[in-house]
VOGU-3710 file (C-alpha; in Angstrom, 3 decimals, decimal comma):
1> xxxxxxxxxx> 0,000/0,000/0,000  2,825/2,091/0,413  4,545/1,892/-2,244  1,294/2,606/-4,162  1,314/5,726/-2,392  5,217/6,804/-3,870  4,599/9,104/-6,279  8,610/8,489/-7,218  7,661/5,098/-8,214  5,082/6,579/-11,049
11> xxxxxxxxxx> 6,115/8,129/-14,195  6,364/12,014/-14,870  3,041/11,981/-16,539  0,938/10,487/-13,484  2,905/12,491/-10,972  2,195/15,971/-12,827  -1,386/15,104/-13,046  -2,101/13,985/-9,136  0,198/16,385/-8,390  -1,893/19,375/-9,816
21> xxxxxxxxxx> -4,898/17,692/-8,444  -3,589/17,845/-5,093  -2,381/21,442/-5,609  -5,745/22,583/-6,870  -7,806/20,894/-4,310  -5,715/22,194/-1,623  -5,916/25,796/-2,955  -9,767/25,491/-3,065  -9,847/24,151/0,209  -7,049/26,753/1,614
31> xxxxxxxxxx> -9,405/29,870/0,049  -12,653/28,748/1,612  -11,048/28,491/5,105  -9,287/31,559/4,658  -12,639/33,093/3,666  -14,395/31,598/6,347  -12,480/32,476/9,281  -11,658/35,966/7,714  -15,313/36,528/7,146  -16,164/35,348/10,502
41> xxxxxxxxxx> -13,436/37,819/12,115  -15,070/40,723/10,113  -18,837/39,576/11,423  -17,438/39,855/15,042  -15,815/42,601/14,755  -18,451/44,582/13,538  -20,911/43,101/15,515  -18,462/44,569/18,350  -18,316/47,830/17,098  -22,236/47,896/16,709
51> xxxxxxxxxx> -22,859/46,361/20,408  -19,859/49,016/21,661  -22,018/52,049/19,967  -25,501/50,908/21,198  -23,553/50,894/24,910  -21,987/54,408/24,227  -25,686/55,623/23,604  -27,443/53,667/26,538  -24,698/54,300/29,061  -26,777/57,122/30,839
61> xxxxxxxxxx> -29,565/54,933/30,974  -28,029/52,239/32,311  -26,551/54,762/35,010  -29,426/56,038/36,083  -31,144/53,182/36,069  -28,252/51,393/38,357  -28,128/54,648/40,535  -31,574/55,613/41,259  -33,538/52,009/40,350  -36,956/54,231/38,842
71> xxxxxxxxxx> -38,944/51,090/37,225  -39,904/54,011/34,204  -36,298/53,750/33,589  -36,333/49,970/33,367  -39,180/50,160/30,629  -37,749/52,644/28,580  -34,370/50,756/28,647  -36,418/47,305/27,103  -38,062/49,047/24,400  -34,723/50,467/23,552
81> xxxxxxxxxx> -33,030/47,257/23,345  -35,774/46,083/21,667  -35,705/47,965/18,950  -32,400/46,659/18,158  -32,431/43,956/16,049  -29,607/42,345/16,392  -29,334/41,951/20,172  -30,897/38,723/21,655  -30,673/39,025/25,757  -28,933/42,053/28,094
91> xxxxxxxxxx> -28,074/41,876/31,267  -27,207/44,224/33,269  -25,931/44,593/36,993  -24,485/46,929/39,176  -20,377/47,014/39,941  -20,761/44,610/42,676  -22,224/42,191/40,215  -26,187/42,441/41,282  -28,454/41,726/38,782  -30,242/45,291/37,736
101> xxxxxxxxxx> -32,050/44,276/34,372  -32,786/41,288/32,109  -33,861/41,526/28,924  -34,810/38,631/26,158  -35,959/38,919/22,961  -39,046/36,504/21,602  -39,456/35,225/25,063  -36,275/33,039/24,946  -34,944/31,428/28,175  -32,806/33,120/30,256
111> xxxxxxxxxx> -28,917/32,846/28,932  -25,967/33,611/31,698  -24,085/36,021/29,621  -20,261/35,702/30,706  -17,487/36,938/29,182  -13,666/36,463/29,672  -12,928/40,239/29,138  -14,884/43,682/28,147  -14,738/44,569/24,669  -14,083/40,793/23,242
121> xxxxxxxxxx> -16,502/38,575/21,241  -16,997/35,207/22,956  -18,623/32,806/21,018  -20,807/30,317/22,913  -23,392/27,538/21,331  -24,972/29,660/18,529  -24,746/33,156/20,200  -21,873/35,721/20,626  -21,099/37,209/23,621  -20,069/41,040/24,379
131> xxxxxxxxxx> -19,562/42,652/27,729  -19,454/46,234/28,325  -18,357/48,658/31,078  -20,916/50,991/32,697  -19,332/54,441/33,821  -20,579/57,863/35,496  -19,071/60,796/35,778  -15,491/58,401/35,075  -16,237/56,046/37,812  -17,882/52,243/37,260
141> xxxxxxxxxx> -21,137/51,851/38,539  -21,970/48,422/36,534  -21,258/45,929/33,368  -23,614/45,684/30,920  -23,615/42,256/28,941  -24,825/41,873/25,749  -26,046/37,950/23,486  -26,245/38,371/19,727  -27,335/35,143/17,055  -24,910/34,335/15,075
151> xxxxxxxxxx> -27,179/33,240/12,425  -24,600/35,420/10,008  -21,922/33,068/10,444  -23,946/29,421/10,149  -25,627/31,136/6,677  -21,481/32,005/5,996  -20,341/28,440/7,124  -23,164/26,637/4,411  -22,269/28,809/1,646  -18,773/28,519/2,282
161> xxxxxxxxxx> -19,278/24,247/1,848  -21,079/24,749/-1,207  -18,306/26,469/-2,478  -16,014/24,237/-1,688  -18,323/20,966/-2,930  -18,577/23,083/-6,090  -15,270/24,610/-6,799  -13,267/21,804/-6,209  -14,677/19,351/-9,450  -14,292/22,222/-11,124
171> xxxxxxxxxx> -9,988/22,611/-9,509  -9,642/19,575/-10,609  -10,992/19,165/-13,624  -8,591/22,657/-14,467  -5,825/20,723/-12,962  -6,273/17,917/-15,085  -6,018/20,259/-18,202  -3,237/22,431/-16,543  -1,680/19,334/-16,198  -1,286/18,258/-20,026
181> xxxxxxxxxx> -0,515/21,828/-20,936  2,336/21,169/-18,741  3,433/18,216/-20,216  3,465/19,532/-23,395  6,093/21,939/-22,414  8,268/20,494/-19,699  7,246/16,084/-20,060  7,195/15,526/-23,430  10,568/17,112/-24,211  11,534/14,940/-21,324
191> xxxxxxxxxx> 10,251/11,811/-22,817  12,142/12,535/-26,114  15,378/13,170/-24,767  14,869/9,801/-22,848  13,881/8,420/-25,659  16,680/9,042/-27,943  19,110/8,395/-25,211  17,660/4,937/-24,801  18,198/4,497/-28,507  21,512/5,254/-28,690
201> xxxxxxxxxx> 21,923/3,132/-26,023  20,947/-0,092/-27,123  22,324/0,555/-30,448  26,040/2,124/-28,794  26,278/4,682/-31,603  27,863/6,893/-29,134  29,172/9,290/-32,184  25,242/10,507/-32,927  24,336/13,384/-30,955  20,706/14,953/-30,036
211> xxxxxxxxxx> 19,453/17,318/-32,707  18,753/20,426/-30,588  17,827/24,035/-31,766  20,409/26,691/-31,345  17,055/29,233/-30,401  16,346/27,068/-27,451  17,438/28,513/-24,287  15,286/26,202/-22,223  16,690/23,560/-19,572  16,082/20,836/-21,940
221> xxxxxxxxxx> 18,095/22,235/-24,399  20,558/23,281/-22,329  20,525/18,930/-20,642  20,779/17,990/-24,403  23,770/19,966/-24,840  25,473/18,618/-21,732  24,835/15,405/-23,190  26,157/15,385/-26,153  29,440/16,539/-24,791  29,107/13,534/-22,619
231> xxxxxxxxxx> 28,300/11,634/-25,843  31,285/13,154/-27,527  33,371/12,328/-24,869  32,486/9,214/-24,336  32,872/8,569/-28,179  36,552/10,068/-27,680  37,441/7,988/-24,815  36,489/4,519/-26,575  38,389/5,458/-29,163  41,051/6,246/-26,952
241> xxxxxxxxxx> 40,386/2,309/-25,396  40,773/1,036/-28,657  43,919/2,705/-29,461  45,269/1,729/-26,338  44,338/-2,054/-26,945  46,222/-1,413/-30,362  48,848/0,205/-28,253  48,884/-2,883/-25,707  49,255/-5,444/-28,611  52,137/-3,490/-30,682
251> xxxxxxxxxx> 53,892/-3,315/-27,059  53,170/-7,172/-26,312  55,092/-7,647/-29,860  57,800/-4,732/-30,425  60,371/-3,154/-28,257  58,924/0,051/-27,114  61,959/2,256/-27,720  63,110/1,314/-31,101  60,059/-0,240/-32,422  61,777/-3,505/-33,424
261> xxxxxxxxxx> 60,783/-6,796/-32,409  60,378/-7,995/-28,952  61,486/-11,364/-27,384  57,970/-12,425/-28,139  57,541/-11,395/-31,391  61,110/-12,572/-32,024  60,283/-16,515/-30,563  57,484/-16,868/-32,170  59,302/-16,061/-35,901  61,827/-18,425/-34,307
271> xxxxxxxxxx> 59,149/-21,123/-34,695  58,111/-20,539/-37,766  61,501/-20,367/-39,479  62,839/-23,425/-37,441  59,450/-25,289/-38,675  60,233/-24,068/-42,514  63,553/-24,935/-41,897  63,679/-28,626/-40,745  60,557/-29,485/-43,140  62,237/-28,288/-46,268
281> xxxxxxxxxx> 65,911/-28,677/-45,077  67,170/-25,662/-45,243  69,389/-23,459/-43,127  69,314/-19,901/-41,314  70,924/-18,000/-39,065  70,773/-16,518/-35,335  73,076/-13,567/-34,526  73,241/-12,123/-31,142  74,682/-8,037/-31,387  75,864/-6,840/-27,574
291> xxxxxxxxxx> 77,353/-3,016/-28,224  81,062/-2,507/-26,930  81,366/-0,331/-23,765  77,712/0,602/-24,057  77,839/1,026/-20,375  80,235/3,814/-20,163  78,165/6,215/-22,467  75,147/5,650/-20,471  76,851/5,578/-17,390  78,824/9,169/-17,953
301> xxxxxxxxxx> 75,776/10,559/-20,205  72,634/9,431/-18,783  69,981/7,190/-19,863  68,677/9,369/-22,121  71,892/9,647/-24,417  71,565/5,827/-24,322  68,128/5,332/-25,521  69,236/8,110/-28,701  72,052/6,095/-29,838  69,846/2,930/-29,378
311> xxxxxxxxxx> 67,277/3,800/-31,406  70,208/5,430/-34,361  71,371/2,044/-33,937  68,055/0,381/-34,618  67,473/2,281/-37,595  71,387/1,168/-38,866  70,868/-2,112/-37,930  67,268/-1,757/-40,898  69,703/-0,767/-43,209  72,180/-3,775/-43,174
321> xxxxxxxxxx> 69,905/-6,789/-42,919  66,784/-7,645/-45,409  62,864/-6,924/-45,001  62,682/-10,504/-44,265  65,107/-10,763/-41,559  63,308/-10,362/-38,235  65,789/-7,565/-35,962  64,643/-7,513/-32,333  65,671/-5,854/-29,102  66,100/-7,855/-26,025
331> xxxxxxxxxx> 66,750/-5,001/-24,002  69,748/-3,136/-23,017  72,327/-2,987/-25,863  70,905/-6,110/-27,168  69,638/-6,973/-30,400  69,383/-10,269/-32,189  69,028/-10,753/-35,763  66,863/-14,043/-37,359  67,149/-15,079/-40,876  63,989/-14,557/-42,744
341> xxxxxxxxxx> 65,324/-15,638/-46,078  66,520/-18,962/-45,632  69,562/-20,552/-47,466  70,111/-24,592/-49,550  73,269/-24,939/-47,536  75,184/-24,237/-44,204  77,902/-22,884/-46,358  75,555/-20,361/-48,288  74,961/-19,006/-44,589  78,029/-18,546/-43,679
351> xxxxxxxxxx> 78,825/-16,638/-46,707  76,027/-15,004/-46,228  77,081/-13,359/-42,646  80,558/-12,427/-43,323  79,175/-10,536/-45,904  76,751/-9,159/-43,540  79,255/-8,371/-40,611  81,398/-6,216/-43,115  78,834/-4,148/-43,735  77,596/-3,763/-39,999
361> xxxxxxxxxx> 81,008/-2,869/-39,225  80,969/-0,134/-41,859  77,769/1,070/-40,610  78,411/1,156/-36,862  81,587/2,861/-37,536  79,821/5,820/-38,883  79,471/8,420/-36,589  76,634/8,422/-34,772  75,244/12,200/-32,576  74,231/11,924/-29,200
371> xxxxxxxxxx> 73,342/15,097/-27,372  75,834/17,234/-29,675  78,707/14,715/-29,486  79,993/12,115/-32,051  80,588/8,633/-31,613  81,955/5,632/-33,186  80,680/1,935/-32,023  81,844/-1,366/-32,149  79,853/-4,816/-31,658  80,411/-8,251/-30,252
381> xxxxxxxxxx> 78,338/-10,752/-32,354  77,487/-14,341/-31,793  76,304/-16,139/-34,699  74,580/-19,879/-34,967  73,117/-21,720/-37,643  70,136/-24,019/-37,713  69,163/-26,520/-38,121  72,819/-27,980/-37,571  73,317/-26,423/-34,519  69,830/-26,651/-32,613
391> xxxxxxxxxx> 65,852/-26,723/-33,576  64,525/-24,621/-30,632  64,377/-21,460/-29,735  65,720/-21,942/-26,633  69,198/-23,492/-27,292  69,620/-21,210/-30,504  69,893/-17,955/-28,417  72,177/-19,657/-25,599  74,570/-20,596/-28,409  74,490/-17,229/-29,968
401> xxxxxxxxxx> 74,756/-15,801/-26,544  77,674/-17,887/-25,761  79,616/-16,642/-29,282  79,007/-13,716/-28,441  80,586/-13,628/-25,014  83,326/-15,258/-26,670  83,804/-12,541/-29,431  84,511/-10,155/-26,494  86,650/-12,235/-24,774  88,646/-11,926/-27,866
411> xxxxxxxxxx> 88,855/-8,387/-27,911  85,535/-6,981/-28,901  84,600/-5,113/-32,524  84,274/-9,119/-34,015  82,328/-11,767/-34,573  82,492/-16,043/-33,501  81,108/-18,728/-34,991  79,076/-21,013/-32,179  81,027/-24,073/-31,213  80,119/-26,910/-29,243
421> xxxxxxxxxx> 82,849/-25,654/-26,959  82,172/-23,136/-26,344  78,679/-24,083/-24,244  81,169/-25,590/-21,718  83,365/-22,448/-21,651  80,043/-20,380/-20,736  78,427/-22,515/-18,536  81,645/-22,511/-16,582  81,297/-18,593/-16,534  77,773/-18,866/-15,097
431> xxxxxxxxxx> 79,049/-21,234/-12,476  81,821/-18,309/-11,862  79,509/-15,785/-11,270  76,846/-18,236/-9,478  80,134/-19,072/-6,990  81,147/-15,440/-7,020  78,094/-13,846/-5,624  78,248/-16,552/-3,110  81,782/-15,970/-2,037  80,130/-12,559/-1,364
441> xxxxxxxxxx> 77,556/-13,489/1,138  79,982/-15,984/2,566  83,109/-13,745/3,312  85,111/-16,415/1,056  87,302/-13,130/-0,064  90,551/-12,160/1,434  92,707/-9,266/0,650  96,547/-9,684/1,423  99,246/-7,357/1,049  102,445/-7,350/-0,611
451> xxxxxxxxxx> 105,280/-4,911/0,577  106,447/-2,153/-1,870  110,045/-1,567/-0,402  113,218/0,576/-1,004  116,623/-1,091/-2,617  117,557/-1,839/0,941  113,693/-3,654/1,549  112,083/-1,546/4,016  108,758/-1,447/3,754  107,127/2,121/2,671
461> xxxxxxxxxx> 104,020/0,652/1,951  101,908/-2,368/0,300  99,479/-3,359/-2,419  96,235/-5,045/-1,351  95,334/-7,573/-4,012  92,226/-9,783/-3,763  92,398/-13,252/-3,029  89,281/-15,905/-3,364  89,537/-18,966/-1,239  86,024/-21,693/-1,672
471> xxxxxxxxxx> 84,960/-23,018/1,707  86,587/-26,530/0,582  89,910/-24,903/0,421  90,541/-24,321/-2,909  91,456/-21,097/-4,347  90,349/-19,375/-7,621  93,131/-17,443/-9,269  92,310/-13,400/-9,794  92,901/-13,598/-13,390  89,799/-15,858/-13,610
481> xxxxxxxxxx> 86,773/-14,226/-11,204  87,754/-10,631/-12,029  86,838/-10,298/-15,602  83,782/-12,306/-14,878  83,045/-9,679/-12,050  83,733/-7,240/-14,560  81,253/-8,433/-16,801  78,404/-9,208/-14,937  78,691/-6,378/-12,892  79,862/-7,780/-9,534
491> xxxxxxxxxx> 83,158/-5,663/-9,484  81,108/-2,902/-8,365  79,994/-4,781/-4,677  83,491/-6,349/-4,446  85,294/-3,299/-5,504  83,238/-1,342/-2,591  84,693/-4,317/-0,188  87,813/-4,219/-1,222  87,999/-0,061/-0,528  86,110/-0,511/2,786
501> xxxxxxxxxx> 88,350/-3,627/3,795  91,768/-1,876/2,891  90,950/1,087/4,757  89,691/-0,806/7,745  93,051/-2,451/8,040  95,099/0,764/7,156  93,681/2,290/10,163  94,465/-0,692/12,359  97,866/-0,279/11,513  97,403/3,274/11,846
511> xxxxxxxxxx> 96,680/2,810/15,791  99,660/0,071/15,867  101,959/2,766/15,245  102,830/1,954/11,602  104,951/5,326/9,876  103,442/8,443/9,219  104,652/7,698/5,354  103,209/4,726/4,590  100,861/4,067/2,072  98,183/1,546/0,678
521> xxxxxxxxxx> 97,550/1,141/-2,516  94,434/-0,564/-3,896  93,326/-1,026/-7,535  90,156/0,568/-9,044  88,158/-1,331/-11,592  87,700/0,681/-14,944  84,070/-0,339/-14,498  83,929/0,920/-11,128  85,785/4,087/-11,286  83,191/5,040/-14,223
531> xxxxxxxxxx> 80,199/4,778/-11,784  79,019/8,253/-11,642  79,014/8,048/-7,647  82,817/6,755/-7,595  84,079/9,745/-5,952  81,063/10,316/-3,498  81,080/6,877/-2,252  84,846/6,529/-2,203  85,032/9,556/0,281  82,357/8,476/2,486
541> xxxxxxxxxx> 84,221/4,966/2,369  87,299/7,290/3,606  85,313/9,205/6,287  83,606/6,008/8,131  87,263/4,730/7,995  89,206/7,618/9,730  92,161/7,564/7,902  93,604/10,028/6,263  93,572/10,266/2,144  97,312/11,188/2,523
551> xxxxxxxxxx> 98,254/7,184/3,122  96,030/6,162/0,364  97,023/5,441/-3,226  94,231/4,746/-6,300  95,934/2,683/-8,615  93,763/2,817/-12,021  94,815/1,221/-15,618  95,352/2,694/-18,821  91,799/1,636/-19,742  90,026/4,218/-18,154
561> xxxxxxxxxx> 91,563/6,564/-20,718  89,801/5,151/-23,543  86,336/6,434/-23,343  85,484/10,358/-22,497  89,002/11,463/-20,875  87,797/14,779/-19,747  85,454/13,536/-17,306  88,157/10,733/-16,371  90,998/14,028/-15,517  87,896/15,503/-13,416
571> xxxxxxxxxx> 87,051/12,400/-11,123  91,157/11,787/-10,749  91,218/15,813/-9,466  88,372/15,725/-7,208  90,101/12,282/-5,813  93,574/13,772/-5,482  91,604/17,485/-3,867  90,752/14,678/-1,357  93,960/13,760/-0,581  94,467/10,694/-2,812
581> xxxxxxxxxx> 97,419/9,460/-5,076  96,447/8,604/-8,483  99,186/5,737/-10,050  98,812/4,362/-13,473  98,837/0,441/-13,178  100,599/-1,890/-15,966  102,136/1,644/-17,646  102,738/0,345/-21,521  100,301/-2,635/-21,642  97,476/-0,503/-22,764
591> xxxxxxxxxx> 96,379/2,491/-24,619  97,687/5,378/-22,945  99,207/7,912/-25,340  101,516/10,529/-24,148  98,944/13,533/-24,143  96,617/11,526/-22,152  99,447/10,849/-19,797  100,553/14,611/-19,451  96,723/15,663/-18,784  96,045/13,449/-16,263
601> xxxxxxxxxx> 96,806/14,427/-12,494  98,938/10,969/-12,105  101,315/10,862/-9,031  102,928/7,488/-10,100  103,560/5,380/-12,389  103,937/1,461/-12,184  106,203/-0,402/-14,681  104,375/-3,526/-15,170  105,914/-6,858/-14,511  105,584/-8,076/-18,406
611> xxxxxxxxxx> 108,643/-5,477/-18,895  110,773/-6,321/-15,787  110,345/-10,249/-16,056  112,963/-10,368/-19,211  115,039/-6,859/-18,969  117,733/-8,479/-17,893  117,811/-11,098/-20,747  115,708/-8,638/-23,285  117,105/-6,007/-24,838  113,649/-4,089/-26,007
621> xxxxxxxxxx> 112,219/-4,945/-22,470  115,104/-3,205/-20,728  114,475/-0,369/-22,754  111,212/-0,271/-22,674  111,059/-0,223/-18,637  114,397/2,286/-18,696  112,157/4,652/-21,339  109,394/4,392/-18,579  111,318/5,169/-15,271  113,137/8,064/-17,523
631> xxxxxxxxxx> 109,677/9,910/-18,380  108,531/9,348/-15,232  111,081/11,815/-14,026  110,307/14,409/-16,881  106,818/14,530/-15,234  108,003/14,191/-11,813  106,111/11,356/-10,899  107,002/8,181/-8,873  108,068/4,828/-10,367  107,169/1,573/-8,809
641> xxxxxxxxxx> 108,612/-1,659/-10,543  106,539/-4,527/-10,142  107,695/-7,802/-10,125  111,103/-7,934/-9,130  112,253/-11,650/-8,524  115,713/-11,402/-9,377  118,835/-9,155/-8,006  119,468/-8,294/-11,478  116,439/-6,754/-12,257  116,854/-4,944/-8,739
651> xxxxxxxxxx> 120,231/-3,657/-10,107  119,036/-2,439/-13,126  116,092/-0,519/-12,241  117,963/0,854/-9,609  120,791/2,157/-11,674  117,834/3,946/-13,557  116,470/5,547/-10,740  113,272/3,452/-9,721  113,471/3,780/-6,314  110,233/1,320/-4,993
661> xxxxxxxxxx> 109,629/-2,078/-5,957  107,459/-4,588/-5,259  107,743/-8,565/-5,992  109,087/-12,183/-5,096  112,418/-10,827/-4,331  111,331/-9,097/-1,638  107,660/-10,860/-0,183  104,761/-12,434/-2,225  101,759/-11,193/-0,712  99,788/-12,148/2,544
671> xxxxxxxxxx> 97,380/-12,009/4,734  96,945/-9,265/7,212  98,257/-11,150/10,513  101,237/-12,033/8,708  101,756/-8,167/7,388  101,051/-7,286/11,109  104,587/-9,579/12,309  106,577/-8,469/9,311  105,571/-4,504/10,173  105,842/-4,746/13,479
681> xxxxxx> 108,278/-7,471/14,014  111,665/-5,547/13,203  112,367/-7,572/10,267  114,911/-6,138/7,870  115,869/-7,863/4,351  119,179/-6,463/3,006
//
C-alpha cells in the first residue's frame, strides 16, 4: 500500500497530473477556510463595534437606572433594546455584580451572559457574547452584557461548503487540463530526450548526438547539450580504449623504444623459421649483437643519451639486414638478428654473414650524434646456424649468446662462430659468477698485502690484491673471477669491499703505530671508477674509515683513458683534492698515449711486470722499462717496478732511478696477521 502511495515510483506523466490535483484541491480548500475564518473575524468585529455604539448611547440609561432604580427607567431601557435587532438578551448589573435588568428577545430562556474580558466577542453555542463597562461621571457603577445570534456566520459556514463541494470538481478538472498543458512543455521534451538516449543506447552509436535548436534557451536544451558533450566524450574515450588495446598489442610484440621486435615477437618467428627450416631442409641464421662499452656512455651521459644512440642504432641495424630478416631488441644494448630468407646450404649461410658483418662494421663505424657529441661503435656478435646447430628457440639464443661472449673475450669489434665448446666455456662462466656472488655473502674473499720496499727492503708501503679462497679450500686465481666480475657487474659490490676492507686495516695499523709515510695502494676497476658516484662513495668509504687520504694510493689502468678522458681528468682531481694518489697500473700494456698521460693528475707510475720479467735477458724490455722510469722523471712522478724476482732486475732498475719495488724478491703477498709480524716485528731484508 505504500509503495502505491510513492509518487517516485510513477512516471512524470501520473505524478504531474495527481500532483496538480492535489495542488488545486488544496488551494480550493485553503481559500474557503481563509474566507471563512476571515469573514467570521469581520462579522465579530463589527458586531463589536455595533454592540460598543448601542452601549456608548445607553450608558446614561443604564446609570441612572443602576443609581436611582426608577422602574420608568427599566421600561424605557427594554423598548430600547428592543428595537435593536440584532441583540438577543442584556443583562445588566451593578459594579458589585447584582443583577439590575434582564432583557430577552421573543421570550427566549434566560442565557448567563459571561465573558472572559470587556470589549471581546466570545462565542458560545450559537450566540456571541459582548460585555461592556458601565461608567458615570469616570467612575464604574456596573457591566452591561450583551447575546447576539450568530445566524450570520452558520448562513457564511453553508455557503462557504457549497463552495467548496462546487469549486473543487471544477480545480480539478482545471488541474487535469493544466496538467497536459504542462506536459506539453516540460514532459514531453523529457520523454524525447529519454527516448533518444535509450536508442543510442541499445544501439552504442555513441558518435550521434541529439538534434537540438540553437534558439532554445530552455533547460532541456541546455541537458541535451550537456549530453552530447558527454556523448562526444564518451565517443573520444572509446576510441582512446581502442587505441590503447592497439597500443597494448604493438607493445606485447615490439620493443617500445626502437620499435623492433620484442622477445615475443622474435620466438614466435623463431618457430616458424625453425618449422620451414627442418621441413624443407634448409638453413638460417641466429646472430646475437651486444654493443662494446655501451655502459660507459650511459653511465657518464645518462639514460637518455643511451636510448638516442639505441634507437640510431636500430634504424642502422634496418639498413644492413633484409625486409625478411626479423631484428629484435632484447633489451639493453641487445639486439638479435633471425634469418627470414633462408639458405640450400650451411655454407651459403656462412657466406652469407661475413658478408653481412662487413657491412655492420661499416655502418656502426659511422658516426653516430648523441646530445651534440659524435661517436663511433663497435659490436660483439654471436652467430649460430640451424638446423645444424639446434631446432629450438631456446638453445639457438644460448649458443648465440655464448659466441658472443666469446667474441669479447677476444677483444671486442668481431664476430664467432658457435662451437660446441664453447657451451662448456660459458656454462663454466655462469658457475663463476653463481660461486662469485656466493663468495660474497659468505666472506670467502681475502685481501693480502704485498710490501712495496726501497733497494735496501724496508717497507714504505703495500698493495692489497684480492684473493678468493672456496669453503673446501681451494682457491680461484684473480685472473679468472675478475673479468667475470667485470662483466656481470659484480666488481662494483666487491670493488666497494675491497675499498672498505683496505681502509679498515690501514687504520688498524694506523693505531699500531705503523709510519706516518706509509701508504696503501688498492686497484680501481675501470668499471667501477666510471660509476658516476665513484668519488662520493669513495670519500664516504674514507670518512667512516678515519684515515687520512694522505696514506692512500688509487691505482687505475690505462683503460680508463679510452672512453670520455675529460670527465676521467675531473674524477682523478676531485680524488687527489681529497687527498688521494692517483698511479697508473701496468704503464705500456694498454692504450695510454703521451697527451693523455701529461693531462692526467697521475702521481705514479707502475712499470708492469711483463717489462721487468725479461730486462735483464731482453734487450727491447730493458728499454722499454728504462724509457718508462726516464719519463717518469720528466713529469716528476714516482716509479714503482713490479715484479722484481731477481737481483738483477733490482740492479738495473735501480741504476735507472726506480726507487720502490714490489715482488718475489722481496715478499709475495699475505694475509693481514702475517703483514702485522713483518711490520711490526723488526724484520729487515738487506
Amino acid at each position: 500500500m505504500l509503495k502505491l502511495l510513492k509518487l517516485s515510483h510513477l512516471s512524470v506523466r501520473y505524478q504531474f497530473v495527481i500532483l496538480m490535483m492535489i495542488l488545486a484541491s488544496a488551494l480550493v480548500c485553503f481559500y474557503s477556510a481563509f474566507t471563512y475564518y476571515n469573514e467570521k473575524a469581520e462579522y465579530a468585529e463589527e458586531a463589536a463595534n455595533e454592540l460598543k455604539t448601542i452601549s456608548q448611547v445607553l450608558e446614561n440609561d443604564y446609570a441612572a437606572l443602576i443609581m436611582m432604580g426608577l422602574p420608568s427607567a427599566s421600561i424605557e431601557l427594554m423598548r430600547k433594546w428592543k428595537s435593536f435587532p440584532i441583540i438577543q438578551h442584556v443583562d445588566l448589573k451593578d459594579a458589585n455584580g447584582k443583577p439590575i435588568l434582564h432583557f430577552s428577545k421573543l421570550a427566549d430562556p434566560h442565557v448567563d451572559i459571561q465573558t472572559d474580558k470587556p470589549h471581546q466577542i466570545r462565542v458560545v453555542d450559537d450566540l456571541f457574547l459582548y460585555e461592556d463597562i458601565v461608567k458615570f461621571q469616570g467612575e464604574k457603577v456596573g457591566v452591561v452584557s450583551y447575546a447576539i445570534s450568530n445566524q450570520k456566520y452558520e448562513v457564511l459556514l453553508s455557503e462557504l461548503t457549497q463552495l467548496i463541494v462546487l469549486s473543487i470538481p471544477v480545480a480539478l478538472t482545471f488541474a487535469i487540463f493544466l496538467s497536459l498543458w504542462l506536459q506539453s512543455i516540460f514532459v514531453f521534451p523529457l520523454q524525447r530526450l529519454i527516448a533518444t538516449i535509450k536508442g543510442i543506447t541499445q544501439a552504442q552509436t555513441y558518435s550521434k548526438s541529439i538534434v537540438i535548436d540553437e534558439s532554445d534557451k530552455s533547460e532541456f536544451a541546455s541537458l541535451g547539450r550537456h549530453f552530447n558533450a558527454l556523448l562526444e566524450r564518451m565517443n573520444k574515450t572509446l576510441k582512446e580504449v581502442e587505441k590503447s588495446k592497439t597500443d597494448a598489442q604493438g607493445l606485447a610484440y615490439y620493443d617500445e623504444l626502437t620499435g623492433l621486435a620484442n622477445r615475443r615477437l622474435l620466438t614466435e618467428h623463431m618457430e616458424y623459421i625453425l618449422d620451414i627450416s627442418k621441413r624443407e631442409h634448409r638453413h638460417g641464421a641466429l646472430l646475437f649483437i651486444d654493443l662494446d662499452n655501451f655502459k660507459t656512455l650511459n653511465d657518464s651521459r645518462g639514460h637518455a643519451a643511451g636510448d638516442d644512440l639505441l634507437k640510431q642504432v636500430a634504424e642502422s641495424l634496418k639498413q644492413v639486414f633484409r625486409a625478411a630478416d626479423t631484428i629484435a631488441r632484447l633489451g639493453g644494448d641487445e639486439f638479435v638478428i633471425l634469418s627470414g630468407h633462408l639458405e640450400d646450404s650451411e655454407e651459403d649461410v656462412i657466406n652469407q654473414i661475413h658478408s653481412l658483418m662487413l657491412k655492420l662494421r661499416h655502418v656502426l663505424g659511422e658516426k653516430f650524434i648523441v646530445q651534440g657529441e659524435s661517436y663511433h661503435l663497435t659490436a660483439s656478435v654471436g652467430i649460430t646456424t640451424f638446423p645444424s646447430m639446434a631446432v629450438s628457440p631456446e638453445i639457438l639464443m644460448k649458443q648465440a649468446d655464448t659466441a658472443m661472449y666469446r667474441a669479447k673475450e677476444a677483444g671486442r669489434d668481431g664476430y664467432r662462430f658457435y662451437q660446441p665448446d664453447m657451451q662448456a666455456v660459458a656454462d663454466a662462466r655462469l658457475q663463476m659468477e653463481t660461486d662469485l656472488r656466493f663468495a660474497l655473502t659468505a666472506n670467502e674473499l681475502e685481501l693480502f698485502y704485498q710490501p712495496q720496499v726501497d733497494e735496501f727492503g724496508r717497507i714504505l708501503g703495500a698493495e692489497a690484491l684480492l684473493r678468493w679462497f672456496k669453503v673446501d679450500g681451494t682457491s680461484i686465481s684473480p685472473a679468472d673471477f675478475i673479468p667475470v666480475a667485470e662483466m656481470t657487474g659484480l666488481i662494483l659490490p666487491i670493488g666497494e669491499w675491497v675499498i672498505k676492507e683496505a681502509l679498515g686495516q690501514l687504520k688498524k695499523w694506523k693505531i699500531a703505530g705503523v709510519a706516518s709515510d706509509f701508504r696503501l695502494s688498492i686497484n680501481i676497476s675501470p668499471y667501477q671508477f666510471h660509476q658516476e658516484n665513484f668519488v662520493e662513495s669513495t670519500k664516504h668509504l674514507l670518512n667512516e674509515s678515519g684515515v687520512s687520504a694522505n696514506n692512500v694510493t688509487l691505482e687505475v689502468t690505462e683503460g680508463i683513458t679510452i672512453k670520455d678522458i675529460q670527465s676521467t681528468i675531473n674524477k682523478m682531481e676531485k680524488l687527489t683534492s681529497l687527498g688521494f694518489k692517483i698511479s697508473m697500473d701496468d704503464f705500456g700494456t694498454g692504450y695510454s698515449s703521451l697527451t693523455y698521460l701529461k693531462k692526467l693528475p697521475l702521481s705514479e707510475l707502475k712499470v708492469d711486470q711483463s717489462f721487468v720479467r725479461d730486462l735483464h735477458i731482453d734487450q727491447s724490455d730493458a728499454e722499454i722499462a728504462a724509457t718508462i722510469i726516464a719519463m717518469a722523471k720528466n713529469l716528476n712522478l714516482d716509479v714503482v717496478a713490479e715484479g722484481v724476482e731477481e737481483e738483477s732486475q733490482l740492479t738495473f732498475l735501480s741504476q735507472h732511478g726506480c726507487l720502490v719495488f714490489q715482488g718475489y724478491y722481496f715478499y709475495k703477498p699475505m694475509p693481514a696477521k702475517e703483514f702485522d709480524d713483518l711490520l711490526f716485528g723488526n724484520v729487515i731484508v738487506l
